[in-house]
C-alpha positions as CSV (number, residue, x, y, z in Angstrom):
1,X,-15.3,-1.6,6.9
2,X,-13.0,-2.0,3.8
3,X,-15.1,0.0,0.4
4,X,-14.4,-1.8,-2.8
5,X,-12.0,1.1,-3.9
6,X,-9.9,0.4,-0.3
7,X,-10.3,-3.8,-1.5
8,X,-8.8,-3.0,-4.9
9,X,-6.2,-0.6,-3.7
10,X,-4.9,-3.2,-1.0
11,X,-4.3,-5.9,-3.6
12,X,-2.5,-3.5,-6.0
13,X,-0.1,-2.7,-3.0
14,X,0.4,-6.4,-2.0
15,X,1.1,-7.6,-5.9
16,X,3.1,-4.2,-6.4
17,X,5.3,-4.8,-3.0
18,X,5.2,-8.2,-2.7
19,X,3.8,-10.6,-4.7
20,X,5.4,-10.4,-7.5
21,X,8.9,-9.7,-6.4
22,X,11.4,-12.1,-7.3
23,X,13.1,-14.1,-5.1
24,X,15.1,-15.8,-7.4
25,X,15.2,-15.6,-11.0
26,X,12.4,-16.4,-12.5
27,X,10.4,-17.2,-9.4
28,X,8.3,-14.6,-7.4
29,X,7.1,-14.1,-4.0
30,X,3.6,-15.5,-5.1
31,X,4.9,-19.0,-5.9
32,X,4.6,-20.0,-2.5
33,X,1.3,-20.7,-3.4
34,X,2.2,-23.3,-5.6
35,X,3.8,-26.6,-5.1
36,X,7.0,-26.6,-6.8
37,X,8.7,-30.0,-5.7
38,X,10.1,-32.2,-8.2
39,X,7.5,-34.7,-6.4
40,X,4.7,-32.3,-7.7
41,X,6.1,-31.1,-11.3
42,X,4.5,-33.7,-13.8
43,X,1.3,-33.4,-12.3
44,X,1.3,-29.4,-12.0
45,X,2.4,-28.7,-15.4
46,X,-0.6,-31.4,-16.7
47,X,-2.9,-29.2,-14.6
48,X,-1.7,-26.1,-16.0
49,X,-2.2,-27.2,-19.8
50,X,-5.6,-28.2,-19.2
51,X,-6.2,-24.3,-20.0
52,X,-5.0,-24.7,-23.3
53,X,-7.0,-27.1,-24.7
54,X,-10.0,-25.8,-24.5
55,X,-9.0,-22.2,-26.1
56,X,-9.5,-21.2,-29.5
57,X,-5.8,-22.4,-31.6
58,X,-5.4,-19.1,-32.8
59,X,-7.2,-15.3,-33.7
60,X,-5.9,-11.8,-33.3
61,X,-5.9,-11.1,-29.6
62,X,-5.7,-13.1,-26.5
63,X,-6.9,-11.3,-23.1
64,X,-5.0,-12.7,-19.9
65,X,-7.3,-10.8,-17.0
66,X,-5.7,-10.5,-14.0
67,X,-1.9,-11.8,-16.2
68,X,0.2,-11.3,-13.5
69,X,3.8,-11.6,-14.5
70,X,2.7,-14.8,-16.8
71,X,5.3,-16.9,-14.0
72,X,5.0,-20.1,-15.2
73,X,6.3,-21.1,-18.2
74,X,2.8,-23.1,-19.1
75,X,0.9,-19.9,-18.8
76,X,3.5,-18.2,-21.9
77,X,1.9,-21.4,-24.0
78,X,-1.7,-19.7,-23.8
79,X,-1.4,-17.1,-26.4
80,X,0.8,-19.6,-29.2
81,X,-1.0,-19.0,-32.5
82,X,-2.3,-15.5,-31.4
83,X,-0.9,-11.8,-32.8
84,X,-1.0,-10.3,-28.9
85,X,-1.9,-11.2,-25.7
86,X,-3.1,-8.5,-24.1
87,X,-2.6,-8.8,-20.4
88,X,-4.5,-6.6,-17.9
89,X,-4.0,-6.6,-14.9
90,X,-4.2,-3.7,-11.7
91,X,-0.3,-4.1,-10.8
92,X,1.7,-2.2,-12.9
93,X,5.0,-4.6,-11.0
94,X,2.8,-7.3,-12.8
95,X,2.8,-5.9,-16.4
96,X,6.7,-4.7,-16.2
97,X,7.6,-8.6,-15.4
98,X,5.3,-10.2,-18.2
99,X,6.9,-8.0,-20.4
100,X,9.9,-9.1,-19.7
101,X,8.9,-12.9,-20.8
102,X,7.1,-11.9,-23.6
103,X,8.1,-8.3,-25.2
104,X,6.6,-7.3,-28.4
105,X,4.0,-9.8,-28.2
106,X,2.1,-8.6,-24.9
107,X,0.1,-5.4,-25.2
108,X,0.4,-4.2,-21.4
109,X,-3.1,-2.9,-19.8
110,X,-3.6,-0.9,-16.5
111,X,-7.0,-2.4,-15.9
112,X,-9.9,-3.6,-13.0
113,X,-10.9,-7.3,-14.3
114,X,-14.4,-6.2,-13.5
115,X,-15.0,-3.0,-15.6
116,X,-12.8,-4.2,-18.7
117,X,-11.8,-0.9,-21.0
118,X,-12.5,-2.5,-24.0
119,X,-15.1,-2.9,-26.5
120,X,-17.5,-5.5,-26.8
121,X,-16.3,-8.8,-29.2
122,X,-12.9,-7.4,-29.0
123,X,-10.9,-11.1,-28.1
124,X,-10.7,-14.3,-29.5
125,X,-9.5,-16.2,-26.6
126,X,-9.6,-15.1,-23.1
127,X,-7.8,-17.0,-20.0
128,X,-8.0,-15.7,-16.2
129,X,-6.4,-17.3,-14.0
130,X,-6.9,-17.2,-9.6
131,X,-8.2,-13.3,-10.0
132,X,-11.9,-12.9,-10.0
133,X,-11.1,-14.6,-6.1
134,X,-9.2,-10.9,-5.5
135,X,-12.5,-8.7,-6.0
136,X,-15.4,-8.2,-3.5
137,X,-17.9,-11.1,-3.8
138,X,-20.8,-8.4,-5.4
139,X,-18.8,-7.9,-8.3
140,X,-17.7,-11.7,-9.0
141,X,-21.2,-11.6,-11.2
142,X,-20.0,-8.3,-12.7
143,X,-16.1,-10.1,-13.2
144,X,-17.9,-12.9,-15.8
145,X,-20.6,-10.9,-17.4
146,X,-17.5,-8.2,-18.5
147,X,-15.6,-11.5,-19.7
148,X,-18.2,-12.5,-21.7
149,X,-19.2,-9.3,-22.9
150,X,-15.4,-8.6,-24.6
151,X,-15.3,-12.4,-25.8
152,X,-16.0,-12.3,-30.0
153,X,-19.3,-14.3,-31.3
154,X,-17.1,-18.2,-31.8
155,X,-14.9,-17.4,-29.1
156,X,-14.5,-19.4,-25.5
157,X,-12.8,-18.1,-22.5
158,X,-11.5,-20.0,-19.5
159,X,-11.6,-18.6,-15.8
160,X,-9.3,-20.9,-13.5
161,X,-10.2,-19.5,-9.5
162,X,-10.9,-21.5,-6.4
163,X,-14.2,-22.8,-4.5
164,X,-15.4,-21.3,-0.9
165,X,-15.4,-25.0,1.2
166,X,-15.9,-27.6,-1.7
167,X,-16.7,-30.8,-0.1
168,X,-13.7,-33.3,-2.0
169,X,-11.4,-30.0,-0.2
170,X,-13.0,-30.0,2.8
171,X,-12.6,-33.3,3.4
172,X,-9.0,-33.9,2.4
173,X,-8.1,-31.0,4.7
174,X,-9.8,-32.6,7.9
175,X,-7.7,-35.7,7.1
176,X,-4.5,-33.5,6.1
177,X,-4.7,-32.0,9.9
178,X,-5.2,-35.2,11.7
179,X,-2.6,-36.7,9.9
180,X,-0.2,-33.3,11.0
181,X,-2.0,-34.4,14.6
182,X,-0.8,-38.1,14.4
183,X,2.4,-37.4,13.0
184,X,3.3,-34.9,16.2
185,X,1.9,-37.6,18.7
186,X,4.4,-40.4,17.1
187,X,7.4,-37.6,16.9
188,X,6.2,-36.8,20.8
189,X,5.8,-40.3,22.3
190,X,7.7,-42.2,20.5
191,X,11.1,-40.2,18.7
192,X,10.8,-38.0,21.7
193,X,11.2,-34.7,19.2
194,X,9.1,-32.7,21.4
195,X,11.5,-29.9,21.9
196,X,12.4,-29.9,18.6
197,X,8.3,-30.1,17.0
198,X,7.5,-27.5,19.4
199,X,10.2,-25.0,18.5
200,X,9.2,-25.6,14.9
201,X,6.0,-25.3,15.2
202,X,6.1,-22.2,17.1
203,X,8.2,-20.8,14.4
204,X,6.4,-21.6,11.9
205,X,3.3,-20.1,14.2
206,X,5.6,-16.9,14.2
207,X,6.4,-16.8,10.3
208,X,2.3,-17.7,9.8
209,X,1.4,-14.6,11.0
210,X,3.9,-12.2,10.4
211,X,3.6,-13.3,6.4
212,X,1.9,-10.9,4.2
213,X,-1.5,-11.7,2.3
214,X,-4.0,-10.2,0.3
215,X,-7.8,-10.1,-0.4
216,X,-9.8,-12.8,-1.1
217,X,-13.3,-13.9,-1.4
218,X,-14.7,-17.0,-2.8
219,X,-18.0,-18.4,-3.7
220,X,-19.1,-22.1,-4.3
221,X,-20.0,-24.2,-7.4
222,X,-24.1,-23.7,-6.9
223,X,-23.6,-20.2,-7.0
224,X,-21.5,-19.7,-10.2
225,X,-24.1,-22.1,-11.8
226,X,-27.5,-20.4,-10.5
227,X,-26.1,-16.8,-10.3
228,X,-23.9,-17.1,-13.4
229,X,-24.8,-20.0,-15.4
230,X,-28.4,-18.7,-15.5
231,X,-27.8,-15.7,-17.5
232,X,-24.1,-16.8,-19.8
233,X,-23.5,-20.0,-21.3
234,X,-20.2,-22.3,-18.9
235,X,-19.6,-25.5,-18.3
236,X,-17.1,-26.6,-15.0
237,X,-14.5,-29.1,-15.7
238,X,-11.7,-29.7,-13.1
239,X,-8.4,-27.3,-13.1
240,X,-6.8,-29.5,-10.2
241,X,-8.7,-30.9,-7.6
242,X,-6.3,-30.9,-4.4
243,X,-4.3,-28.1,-2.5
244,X,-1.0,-26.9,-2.2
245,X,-1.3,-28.0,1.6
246,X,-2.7,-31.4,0.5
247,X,-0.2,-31.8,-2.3
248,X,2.5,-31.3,0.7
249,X,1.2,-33.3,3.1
250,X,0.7,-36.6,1.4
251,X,2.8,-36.5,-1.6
252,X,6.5,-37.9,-1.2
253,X,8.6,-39.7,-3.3
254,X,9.3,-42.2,-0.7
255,X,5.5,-42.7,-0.5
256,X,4.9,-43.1,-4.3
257,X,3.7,-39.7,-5.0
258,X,4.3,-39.6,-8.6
259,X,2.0,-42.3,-9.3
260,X,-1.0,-41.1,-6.6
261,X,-0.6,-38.0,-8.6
262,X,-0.7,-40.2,-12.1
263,X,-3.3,-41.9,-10.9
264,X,-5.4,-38.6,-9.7
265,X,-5.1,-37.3,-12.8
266,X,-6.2,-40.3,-14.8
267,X,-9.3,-39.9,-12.2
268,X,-9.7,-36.2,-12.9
269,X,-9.8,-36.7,-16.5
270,X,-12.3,-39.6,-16.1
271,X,-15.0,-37.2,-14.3
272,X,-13.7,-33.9,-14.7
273,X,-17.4,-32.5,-14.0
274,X,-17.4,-34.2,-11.1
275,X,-14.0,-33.0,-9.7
276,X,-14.8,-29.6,-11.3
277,X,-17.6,-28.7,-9.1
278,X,-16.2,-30.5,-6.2
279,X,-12.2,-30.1,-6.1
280,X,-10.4,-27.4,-4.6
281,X,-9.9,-25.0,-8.5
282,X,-12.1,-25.6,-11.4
283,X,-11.7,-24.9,-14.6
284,X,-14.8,-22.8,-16.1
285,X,-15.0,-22.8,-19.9
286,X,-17.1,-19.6,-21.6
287,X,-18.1,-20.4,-25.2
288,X,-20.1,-17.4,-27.2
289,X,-22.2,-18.6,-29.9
């Protein structure tokens, strides 16, 4: 059984080896968790400013937890109007890359998102972004309470991560496979592409699991609310509702796919509590009064 030290360690060597590599310039191993079709990009880079708007304009120092290399250029955006960002993060392949992107203004931090070496009210802003889902689930509790603990008194922090099963996800993912199941019987029966849907898929069976991951653990929107809610002040609002795997499914251009995705944001904006707590990523905003 994998301690929390071996956990930690794993993910340093993945993000060290692999996932943030680039593969081209400007784009790392890790963005293959991302959809980055032109189909996609309005929609995406929407999603991604939603962090933005609810962080303090300015202050002194902006903590990025878990930075990574900052990849996307929406993510640089954060920490406009601040002296520093200060990323920390446990990959030191992740803090040579976000230097790169943002040199004097990023203060570079060896650090473990859940015992934070700084001291308490140290940041006006703090963003984290798909990390907290990297530790064990006992110290997800620990994660927050150390965000909140370094956030200044008038500050707000905002943790982007993903939900274990949430039931909008759930369900767009048993309709995403039978959709994959329809669209081999028609290639089968009727195109006659067996050969060819069988190599593929058996290739892509091959690729599947010869692919490097890392850890993760998530937990649902009940418990972040019970657990965490009960003891620091957050409210969930909606980061992007679907998946990648969703997102690539069912949006095309020949199908209209930029304006389902208009129109899914419009919808998300509308109820974004609703969406929040029962989408794929939410958006959860820490104020300290």
């Amino acid at each position: 059984m994998n301690t929390e030290i071996d956990i930690k360690q794993n993910v340093r060597e993945f993000y060290d080896q692999v996932g943030w590599q680039q593969v081209s310039e400007g784009v790392y191993q890790n963005a293959r968790y991302e959809d980055l079709r032109p189909v996609s990009r309005e929609y995406i880079h929407k999603c991604h400013m939603r962090v933005k708007n609810h962080l303090p304009d300015h202050g002194r120092f902006l903590l990025d937890a878990g930075s990574g290399p900052i990849q996307y250029p929406e993510y640089v955006n954060y920490s406009d109007g601040y002296d520093y960002r200060v990323c920390a993060d446990i990959s030191i392949q992740a803090l040579t890359e976000a230097r790169k992107r943002i040199g004097d203004h990023g203060l570079m931090v060896v650090a473990d998102v859940a015992n934070l070496p700084f001291c308490a009210g140290a940041f006006d802003g703090i963003v984290s972004l798909h990390t907290i889902h990297h530790l064990p689930l006992t110290e997800h509790h620990q994660a927050y309470n150390d965000l909140y603990r370094v956030l200044k008194s008038e500050g707000s922090a905002v943790v982007v991560n993903g939900w274990h099963k949430p039931p909008l996800g759930v369900a767009l993912d048993r309709l995403r496979k039978f959709t994959l199941r329809m669209r081999g019987f028609i290639n089968r029966r009727i195109f006659r592409k067996s050969q060819v849907s069988e190599g593929n898929l058996a290739q892509s069976a091959q690729l599947a699991n010869g692919e490097k991951s890392t850890f993760v653990e998530k937990n649902d929107a009940d418990w972040l609310k019970r657990t965490v809610g009960s003891q620091i002040p957050l409210e969930i609002f909606v980061w992007r509702s679907v998946s990648v795997k969703v997102l690539r499914t069912f949006i095309h251009d020949g199908w209209g796919g930029r304006g389902i995705l208009r129109f899914l944001f419009w919808l998300e904006e509308k109820f974004p509590h609703w969406f929040g707590e029962n989408g794929q990523y939410p958006l959860v905003v820490i104020q300290k009064k």
